[in-house]
C-alpha positions in Angstrom: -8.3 15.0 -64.0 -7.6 14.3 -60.4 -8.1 10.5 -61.3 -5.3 10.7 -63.4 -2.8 12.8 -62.2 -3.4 10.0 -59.3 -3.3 6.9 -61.8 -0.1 8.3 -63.3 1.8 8.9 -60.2 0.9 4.9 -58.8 2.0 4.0 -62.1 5.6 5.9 -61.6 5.8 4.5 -58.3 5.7 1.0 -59.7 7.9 1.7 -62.2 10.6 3.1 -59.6 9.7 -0.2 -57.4 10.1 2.6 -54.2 9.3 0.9 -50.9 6.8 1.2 -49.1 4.2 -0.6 -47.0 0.8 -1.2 -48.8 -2.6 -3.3 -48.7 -2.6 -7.1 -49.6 -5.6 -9.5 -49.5 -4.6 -13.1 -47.8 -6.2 -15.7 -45.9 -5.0 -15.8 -42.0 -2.4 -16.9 -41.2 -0.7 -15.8 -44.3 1.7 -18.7 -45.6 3.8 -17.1 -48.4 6.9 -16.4 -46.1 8.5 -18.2 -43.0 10.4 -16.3 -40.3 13.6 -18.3 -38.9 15.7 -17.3 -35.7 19.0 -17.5 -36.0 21.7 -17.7 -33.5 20.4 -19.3 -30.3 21.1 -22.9 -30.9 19.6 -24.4 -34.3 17.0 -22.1 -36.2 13.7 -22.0 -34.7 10.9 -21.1 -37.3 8.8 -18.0 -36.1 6.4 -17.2 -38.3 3.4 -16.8 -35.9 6.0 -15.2 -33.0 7.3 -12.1 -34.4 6.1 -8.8 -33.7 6.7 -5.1 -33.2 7.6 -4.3 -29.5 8.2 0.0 -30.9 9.3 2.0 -34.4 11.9 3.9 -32.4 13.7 2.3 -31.9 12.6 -0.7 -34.2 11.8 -3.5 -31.7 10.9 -6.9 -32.1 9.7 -9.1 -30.0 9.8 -12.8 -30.1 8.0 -15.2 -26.7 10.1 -18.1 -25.5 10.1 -20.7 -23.2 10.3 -19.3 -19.2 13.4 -22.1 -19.0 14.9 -21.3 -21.9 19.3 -20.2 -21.4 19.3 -16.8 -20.7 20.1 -14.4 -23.7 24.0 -13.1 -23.7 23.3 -9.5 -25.5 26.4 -9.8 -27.0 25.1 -13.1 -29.0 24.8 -12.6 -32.8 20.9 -13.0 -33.6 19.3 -12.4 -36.9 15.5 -12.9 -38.3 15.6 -14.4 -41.7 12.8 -13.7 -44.0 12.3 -16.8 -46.8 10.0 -17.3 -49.3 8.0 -20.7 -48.1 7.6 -22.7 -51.2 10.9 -21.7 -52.6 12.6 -21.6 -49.4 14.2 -18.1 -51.6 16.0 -15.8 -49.3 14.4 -12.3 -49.5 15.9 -10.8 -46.2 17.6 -10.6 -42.8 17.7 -7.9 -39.7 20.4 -8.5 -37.5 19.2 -8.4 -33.4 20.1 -6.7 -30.0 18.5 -8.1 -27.4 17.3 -5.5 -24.9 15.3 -6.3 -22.5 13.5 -9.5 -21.4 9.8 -9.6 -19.8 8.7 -12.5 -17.2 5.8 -14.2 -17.8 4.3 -17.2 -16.4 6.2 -20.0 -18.2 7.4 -17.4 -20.7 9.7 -14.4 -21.3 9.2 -12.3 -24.0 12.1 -11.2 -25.0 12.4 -7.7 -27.2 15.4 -7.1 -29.5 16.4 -3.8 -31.2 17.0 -3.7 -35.1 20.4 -3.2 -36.2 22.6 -4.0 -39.3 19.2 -5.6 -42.4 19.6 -6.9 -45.9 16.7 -6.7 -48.4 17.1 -9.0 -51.1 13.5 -7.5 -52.5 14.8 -4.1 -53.7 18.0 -2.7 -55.3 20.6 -0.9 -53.1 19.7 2.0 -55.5 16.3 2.0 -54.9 16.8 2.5 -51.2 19.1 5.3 -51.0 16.3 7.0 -53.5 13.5 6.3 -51.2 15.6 6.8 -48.2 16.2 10.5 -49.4 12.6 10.9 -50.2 11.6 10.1 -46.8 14.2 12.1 -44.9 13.0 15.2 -47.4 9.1 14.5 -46.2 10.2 14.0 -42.1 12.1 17.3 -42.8 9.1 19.3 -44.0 6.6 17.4 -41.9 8.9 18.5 -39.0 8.8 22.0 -39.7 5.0 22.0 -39.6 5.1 19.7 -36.1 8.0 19.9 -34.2 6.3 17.4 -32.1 5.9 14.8 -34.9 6.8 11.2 -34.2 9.8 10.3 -37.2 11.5 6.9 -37.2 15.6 6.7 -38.1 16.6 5.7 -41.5 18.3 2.1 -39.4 14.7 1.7 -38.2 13.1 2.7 -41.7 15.3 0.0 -43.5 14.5 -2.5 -40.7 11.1 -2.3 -41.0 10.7 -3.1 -45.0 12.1 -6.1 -43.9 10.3 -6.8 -41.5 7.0 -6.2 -43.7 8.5 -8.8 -46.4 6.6 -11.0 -44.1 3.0 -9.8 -45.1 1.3 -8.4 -41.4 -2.5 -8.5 -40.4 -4.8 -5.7 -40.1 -7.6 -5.6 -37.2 -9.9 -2.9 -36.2 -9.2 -2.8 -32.1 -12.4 -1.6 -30.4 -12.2 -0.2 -27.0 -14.8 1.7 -24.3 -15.0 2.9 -21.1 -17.1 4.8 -19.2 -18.8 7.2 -21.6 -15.6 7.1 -24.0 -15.1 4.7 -27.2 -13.1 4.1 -30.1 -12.5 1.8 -33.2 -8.9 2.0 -34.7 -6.8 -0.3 -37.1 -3.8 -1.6 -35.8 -0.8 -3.9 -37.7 1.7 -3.8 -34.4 0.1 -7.0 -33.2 0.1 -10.6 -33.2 0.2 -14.0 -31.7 3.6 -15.3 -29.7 3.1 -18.6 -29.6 1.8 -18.8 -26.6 -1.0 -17.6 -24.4 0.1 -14.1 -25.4 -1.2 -11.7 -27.5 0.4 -8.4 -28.2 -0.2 -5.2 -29.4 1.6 -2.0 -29.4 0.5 1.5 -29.9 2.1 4.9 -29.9 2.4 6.7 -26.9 0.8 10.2 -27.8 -2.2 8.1 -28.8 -5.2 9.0 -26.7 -6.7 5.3 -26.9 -3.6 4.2 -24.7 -5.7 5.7 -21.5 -8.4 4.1 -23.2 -6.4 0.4 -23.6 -5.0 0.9 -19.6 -8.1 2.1 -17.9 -10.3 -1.0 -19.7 -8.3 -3.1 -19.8 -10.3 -5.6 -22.8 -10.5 -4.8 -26.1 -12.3 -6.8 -28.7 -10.2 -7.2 -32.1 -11.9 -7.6 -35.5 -9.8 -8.8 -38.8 -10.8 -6.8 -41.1 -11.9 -7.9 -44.6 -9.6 -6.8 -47.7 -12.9 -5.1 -48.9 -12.5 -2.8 -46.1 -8.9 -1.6 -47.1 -10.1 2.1 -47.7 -12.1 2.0 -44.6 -9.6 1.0 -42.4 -7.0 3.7 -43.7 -10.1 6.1 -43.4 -10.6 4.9 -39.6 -6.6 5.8 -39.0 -7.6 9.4 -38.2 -9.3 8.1 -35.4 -6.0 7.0 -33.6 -5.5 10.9 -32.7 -9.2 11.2 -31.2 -10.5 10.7 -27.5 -13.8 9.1 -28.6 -15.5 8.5 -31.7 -19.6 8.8 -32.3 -20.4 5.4 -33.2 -23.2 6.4 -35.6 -20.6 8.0 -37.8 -19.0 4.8 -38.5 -19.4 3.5 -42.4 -20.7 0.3 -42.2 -22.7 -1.8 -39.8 -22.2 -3.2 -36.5 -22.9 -5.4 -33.6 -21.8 -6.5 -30.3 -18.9 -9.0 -29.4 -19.9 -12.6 -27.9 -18.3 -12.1 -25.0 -17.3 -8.5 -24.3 -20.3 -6.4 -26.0 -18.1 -4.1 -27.3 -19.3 -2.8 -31.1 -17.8 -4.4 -33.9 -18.2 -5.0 -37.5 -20.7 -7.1 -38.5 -18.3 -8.3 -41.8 -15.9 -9.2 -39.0 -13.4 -11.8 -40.5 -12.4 -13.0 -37.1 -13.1 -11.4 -33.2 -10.7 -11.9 -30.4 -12.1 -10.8 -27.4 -8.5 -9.7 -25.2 -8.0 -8.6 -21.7 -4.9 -6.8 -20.9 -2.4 -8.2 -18.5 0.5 -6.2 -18.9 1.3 -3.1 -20.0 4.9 -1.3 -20.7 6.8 1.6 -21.8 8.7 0.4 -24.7 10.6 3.3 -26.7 8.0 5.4 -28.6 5.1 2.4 -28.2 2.8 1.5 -25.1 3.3 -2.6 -25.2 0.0 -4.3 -23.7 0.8 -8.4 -23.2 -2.7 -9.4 -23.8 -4.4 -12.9 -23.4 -7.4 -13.9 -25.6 -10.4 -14.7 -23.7 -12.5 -15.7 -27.1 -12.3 -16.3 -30.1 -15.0 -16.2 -32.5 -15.4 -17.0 -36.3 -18.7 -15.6 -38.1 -20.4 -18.7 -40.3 -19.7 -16.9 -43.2 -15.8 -16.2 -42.5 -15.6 -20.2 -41.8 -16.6 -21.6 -44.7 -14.6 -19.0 -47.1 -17.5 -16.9 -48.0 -16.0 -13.8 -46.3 -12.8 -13.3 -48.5 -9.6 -12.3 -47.5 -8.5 -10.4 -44.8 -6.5 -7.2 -45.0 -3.1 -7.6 -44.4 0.2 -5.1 -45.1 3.4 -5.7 -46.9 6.4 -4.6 -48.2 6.2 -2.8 -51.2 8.2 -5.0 -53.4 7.5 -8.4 -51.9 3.7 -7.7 -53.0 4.7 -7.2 -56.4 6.8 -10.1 -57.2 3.9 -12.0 -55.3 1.5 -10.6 -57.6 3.6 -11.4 -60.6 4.2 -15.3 -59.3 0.5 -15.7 -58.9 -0.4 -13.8 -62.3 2.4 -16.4 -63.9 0.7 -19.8 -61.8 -2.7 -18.5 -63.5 -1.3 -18.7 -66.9 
């Protein structure tokens, strides 16, 4: 009965088209949708150098050149989402830029959310899921007063910013006598020697991230989708016990830290910098190896797990169902 009432309410959810982020199976580095900067000098195409910096506020981050013309804040910047092969517009978030990070040859440069257009849902379908959500944060603040909620600018913000389909990786991370294995989709590559990732604050792996300071990250196969959301629950522990894990592991080339042994893809990181951004803990990372299993390489290991925007995944699923015909 349970398997119904279930079946049922996904079905009404479909029906209604409400957003919301779910699991998608791609090959890395997706290439359904390019990201374009807009508004400092001609577009610049970003699809590989767009990440979250925080969820409140909603910060993106985007690396550029050390040398680059400083940033007037008062500059109108935008980040345009647009379907690759049909070069389709399917959404925009208009940029504040905040704060700007030094790095050698580089600044990363982190830009607060305001004013989005999402060409992927109807206005009315918004407002409805909008209300739903400010409902749920209501109760769910009740129970916690403590409880992390992000705004409804922020909220919008973010489905656009997942029109752009976002990997999953489990991070791994241990010191001393401590340990944990987490997913994460607040990461990403900058286009540069820079790898970052962003986690809560009240998370207790942050000490773990800081006091480290390397992490091995594994891309997790789509097979794995309901392990990784099961492995979430981890992200409010100290430590895990590594036998409890659901699937097999073994150690990293480089770091010997545990990871999955159906590992897509291992990045073996090292912390360089680490900063208070809003309600996230930025860590600037650099990638000391990379390492693709045999089977992974030759297309034997599937898709990886990536997240998307509710809607986006559906008309992608109907464009490919329609190619297949």
């Amino acid at each position: 009965m349970s398997e119904f009432v279930a079946s049922v309410r996904e079905r009404l959810r479909s029906l209604a088209n409400l957003p919301r982020y779910g699991p998608l199976g791609l090959y890395d580095p997706q290439r359904n949708v390019d990201v374009w900067l807009r508004g400092l000098g001609p577009p610049r195409n970003v699809t590989y150098n767009n990440v979250v910096g925080a969820l409140r506020p909603f910060t993106i981050g985007i690396m550029l050149g050390r040398d680059e013309s400083p940033i007037p804040e008062v500059l109108p910047v935008s980040l345009c989402m647009r379907e690759r092969e049909s070069n389709r517009p399917l959404g925009s978030i208009e940029l504040r830029l905040t704060r700007t990070i030094p790095l050698p040859e580089h600044q990363f440069c982190l830009f607060e959310a305001g004013a989005c257009q999402n060409r992927c849902v109807t206005a009315s379908n918004l407002l409805l899921y909008y209300f739903r959500q400010w409902w749920r944060n209501r109760s769910n603040q009740r129970k916690n007063p403590y409880n992390f909620q992000m705004t409804s600018g922020g909220l919008g913000a973010s489905y656009v910013f997942y029109i752009c389909p976002r990997p999953v990786v489990l991070v791994t991370v241990v010191h001393g006598n401590a340990g944990n294995m987490f997913p994460m989709d607040l990461i990403g590559p900058t286009d540069s020697p820079w790898y970052s990732m962003a986690l809560r604050k009240t998370s207790p792996a942050v000490r773990l991230m800081v006091e480290s300071r390397r992490m091995a990250l594994s891309s997790a196969p789509f097979t794995y989708k309901d392990i990784a959301y099961e492995l979430g629950k981890h992200h409010k522990l100290a430590s895990i016990d590594w036998a409890q894990l659901p699937f097999p592991t073994e150690s990293s080339p480089l770091f010997r830290l545990p990871v999955p042994s159906a590992a897509l893809k291992i990045r073996e990181v090292e912390v360089r910098e680490v900063h208070d951004v809003g309600s996230h803990m930025l860590f600037i990372t650099s990638i000391v190896r990379e390492t693709v299993p045999r089977g992974a390489s030759n297309g034997t290991g599937g898709p990886q797990l990536f997240h998307a925007f509710s809607s986006y995944r559906q008309y992608l699923a109907m464009s490919l169902a329609m190619n297949q015909v």
